[in-house]
C-alpha positions in Angstrom: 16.1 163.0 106.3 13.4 162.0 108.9 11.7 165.0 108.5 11.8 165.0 104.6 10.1 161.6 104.8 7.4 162.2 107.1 6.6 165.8 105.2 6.5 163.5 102.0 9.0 165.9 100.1 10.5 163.9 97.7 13.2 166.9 96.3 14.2 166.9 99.7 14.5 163.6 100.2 16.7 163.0 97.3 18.8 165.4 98.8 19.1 163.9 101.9 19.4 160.4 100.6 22.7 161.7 98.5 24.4 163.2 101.3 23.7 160.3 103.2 24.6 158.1 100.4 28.0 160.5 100.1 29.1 159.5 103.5 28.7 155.7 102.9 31.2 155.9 100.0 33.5 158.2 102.1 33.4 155.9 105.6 33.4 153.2 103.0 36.8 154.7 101.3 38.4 155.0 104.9 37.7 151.3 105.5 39.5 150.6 102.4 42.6 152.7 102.8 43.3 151.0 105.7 42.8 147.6 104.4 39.6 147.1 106.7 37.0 146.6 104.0 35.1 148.4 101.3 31.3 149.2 100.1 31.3 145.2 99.0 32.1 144.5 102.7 29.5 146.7 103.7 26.7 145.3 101.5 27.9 142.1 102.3 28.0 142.5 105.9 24.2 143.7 105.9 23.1 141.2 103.7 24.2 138.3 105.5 22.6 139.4 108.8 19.3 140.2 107.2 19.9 136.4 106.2 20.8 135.1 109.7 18.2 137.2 111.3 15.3 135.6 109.1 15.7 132.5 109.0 11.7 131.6 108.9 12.4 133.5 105.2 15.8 131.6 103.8 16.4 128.8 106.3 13.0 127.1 106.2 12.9 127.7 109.9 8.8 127.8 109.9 7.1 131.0 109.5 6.4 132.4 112.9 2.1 133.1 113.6 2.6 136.6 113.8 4.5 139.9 113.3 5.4 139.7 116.8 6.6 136.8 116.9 9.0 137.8 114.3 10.2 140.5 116.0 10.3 138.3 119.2 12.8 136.0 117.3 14.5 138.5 115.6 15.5 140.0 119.1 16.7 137.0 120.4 19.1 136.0 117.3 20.5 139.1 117.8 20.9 138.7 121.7 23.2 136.1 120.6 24.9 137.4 117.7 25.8 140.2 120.3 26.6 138.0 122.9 25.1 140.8 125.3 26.0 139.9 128.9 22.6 141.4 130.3 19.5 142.4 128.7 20.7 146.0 128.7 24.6 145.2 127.5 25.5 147.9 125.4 22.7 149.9 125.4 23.7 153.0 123.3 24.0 156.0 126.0 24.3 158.3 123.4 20.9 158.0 121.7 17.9 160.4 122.1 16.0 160.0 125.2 12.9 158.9 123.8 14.6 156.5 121.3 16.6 155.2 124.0 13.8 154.6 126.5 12.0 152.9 123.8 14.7 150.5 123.2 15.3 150.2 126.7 11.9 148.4 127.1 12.5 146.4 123.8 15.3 145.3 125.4 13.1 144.2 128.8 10.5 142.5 126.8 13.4 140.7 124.8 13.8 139.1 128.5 9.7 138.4 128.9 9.2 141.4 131.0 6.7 144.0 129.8 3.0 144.1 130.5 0.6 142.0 128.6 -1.7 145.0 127.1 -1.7 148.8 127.3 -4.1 148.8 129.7 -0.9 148.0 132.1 1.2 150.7 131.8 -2.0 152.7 131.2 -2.7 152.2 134.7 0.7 153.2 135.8 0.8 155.7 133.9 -2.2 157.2 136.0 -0.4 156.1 139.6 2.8 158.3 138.1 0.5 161.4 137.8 -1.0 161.2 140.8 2.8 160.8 142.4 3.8 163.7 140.1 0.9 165.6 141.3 1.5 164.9 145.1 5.4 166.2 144.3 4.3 169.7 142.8 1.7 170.4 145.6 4.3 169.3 148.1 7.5 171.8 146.5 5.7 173.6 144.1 6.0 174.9 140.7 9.6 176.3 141.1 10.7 179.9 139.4 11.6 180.1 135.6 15.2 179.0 135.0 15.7 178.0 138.3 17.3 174.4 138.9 14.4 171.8 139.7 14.0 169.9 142.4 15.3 166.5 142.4 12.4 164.9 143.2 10.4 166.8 140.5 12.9 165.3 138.1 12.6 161.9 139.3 8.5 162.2 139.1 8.5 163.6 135.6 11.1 161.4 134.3 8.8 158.1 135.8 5.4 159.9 133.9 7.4 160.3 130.6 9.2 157.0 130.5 6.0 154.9 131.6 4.1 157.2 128.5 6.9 155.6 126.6 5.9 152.2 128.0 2.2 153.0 126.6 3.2 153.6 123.1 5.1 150.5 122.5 2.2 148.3 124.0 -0.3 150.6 121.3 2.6 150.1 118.3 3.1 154.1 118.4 6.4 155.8 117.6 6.4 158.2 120.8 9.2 160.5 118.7 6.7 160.8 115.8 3.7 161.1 118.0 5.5 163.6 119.7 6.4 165.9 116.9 3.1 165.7 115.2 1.2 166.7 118.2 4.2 169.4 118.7 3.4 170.5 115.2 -0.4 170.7 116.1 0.4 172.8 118.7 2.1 175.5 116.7 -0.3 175.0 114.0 -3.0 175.8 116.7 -1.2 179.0 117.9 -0.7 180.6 115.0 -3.9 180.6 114.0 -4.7 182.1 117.7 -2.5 184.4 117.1 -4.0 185.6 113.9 -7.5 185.5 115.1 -7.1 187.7 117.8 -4.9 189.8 115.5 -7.7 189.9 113.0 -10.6 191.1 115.8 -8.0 193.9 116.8 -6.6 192.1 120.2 -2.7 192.2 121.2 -1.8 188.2 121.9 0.3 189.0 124.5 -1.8 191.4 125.7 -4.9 188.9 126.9 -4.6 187.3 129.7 -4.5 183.0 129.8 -8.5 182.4 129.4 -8.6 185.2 126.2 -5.9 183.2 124.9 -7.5 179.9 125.4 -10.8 181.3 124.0 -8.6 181.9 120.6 -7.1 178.6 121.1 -9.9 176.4 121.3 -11.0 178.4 118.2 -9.0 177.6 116.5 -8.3 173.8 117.4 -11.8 173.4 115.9 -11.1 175.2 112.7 -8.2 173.1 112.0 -9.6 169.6 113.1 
């Protein structure tokens, strides 16, 4: 459904919105069979936390100054709501690993720690490389499909979880940045591909700077 939303196609999207639609009445069904609820309860349910969890919107609470603050309030409502014994109680373990380090520092900054600007992580970010770096020269670049070293796993993981760190202070979706520079890339590729095809060169015949050569080609026919 995701991607049918970002690529903008709506056929698709109704499709995806049905089936997801179809197993809301079927969950909703099993609920009922066993005397646990129905859709009502459902619709209920969401609407009465959307309630609780604005109450600047149908409590006359006072309008917070900003979005953030919103979201700052929203957080801590449902802190309580959960009665989470930690800033990281029940942390789902089963979600994605961007999604889940994302949450992981909303739930830090829930508890007033994060960095005050991007230009924080930003500049940890660049103390992660330079560890990162210092690792590979140490061990490095180990054999395709061979098992990594621990410490190379440690260092990545620090540089892709602190990147994580810089997209929530900049208000960027790391999964959707992710996937749309992703896409670039095969974009980008493709069109190598077929330019060197085209001027009656085998890709996998050129060596790493002829393929570059078609890549940066084509990264400026596509900007």
């Amino acid at each position: 459904m995701a991607d049918a939303a970002l690529q903008a196609d709506d056929a698709k999207l109704v499709d995806e919105l049905g089936d997801l639609l179809y197993q809301t009445f079927f969950l909703a069904l099993l609920l009922e069979e066993r005397s646990a609820g129905d859709l009502e309860t459902v619709a209920r349910a969401a609407h009465d936390k959307l309630v609780r969890r604005h109450p600047h919107v149908f409590a006359g609470a006072g309008t917070p100054d900003t979005a953030g603050a919103v979201k700052e309030r929203w957080e801590d409502l449902k802190a309580k709501e959960d009665g989470r014994a930690g800033a990281f109680h029940d942390l789902p373990e089963s979600l994605p690993a961007l999604l889940y380090a994302r949450k992981t520092l909303r739930r830090a900054a829930a508890a007033r720690f994060e960095y005050p600007d991007a230009l924080g992580p930003l500049g940890h970010l660049e103390d992660e490389l330079v560890e990162l770096r210092t690792e590979i020269e140490r061990r490095g670049t180990p054999p395709p499909e061979t098992e990594p070293e621990p410490a190379l796993v440690d260092e990545l993981g620090d540089v892709l979880f602190t990147a994580v760190a810089v997209a929530a202070k900049l208000n960027v979706d790391p999964e959707l940045a992710l996937r749309r520079t992703s896409q670039k890339f095969v974009e980008r590729v493709e069109r190598a591909m077929s330019l060197a095809s085209k001027r009656g060169e085998a890709w996998a015949a050129l060596d790493l700077d002829g393929q570059m050569r078609y890549y940066d080609e084509a990264k400026e026919m596509l900007r």
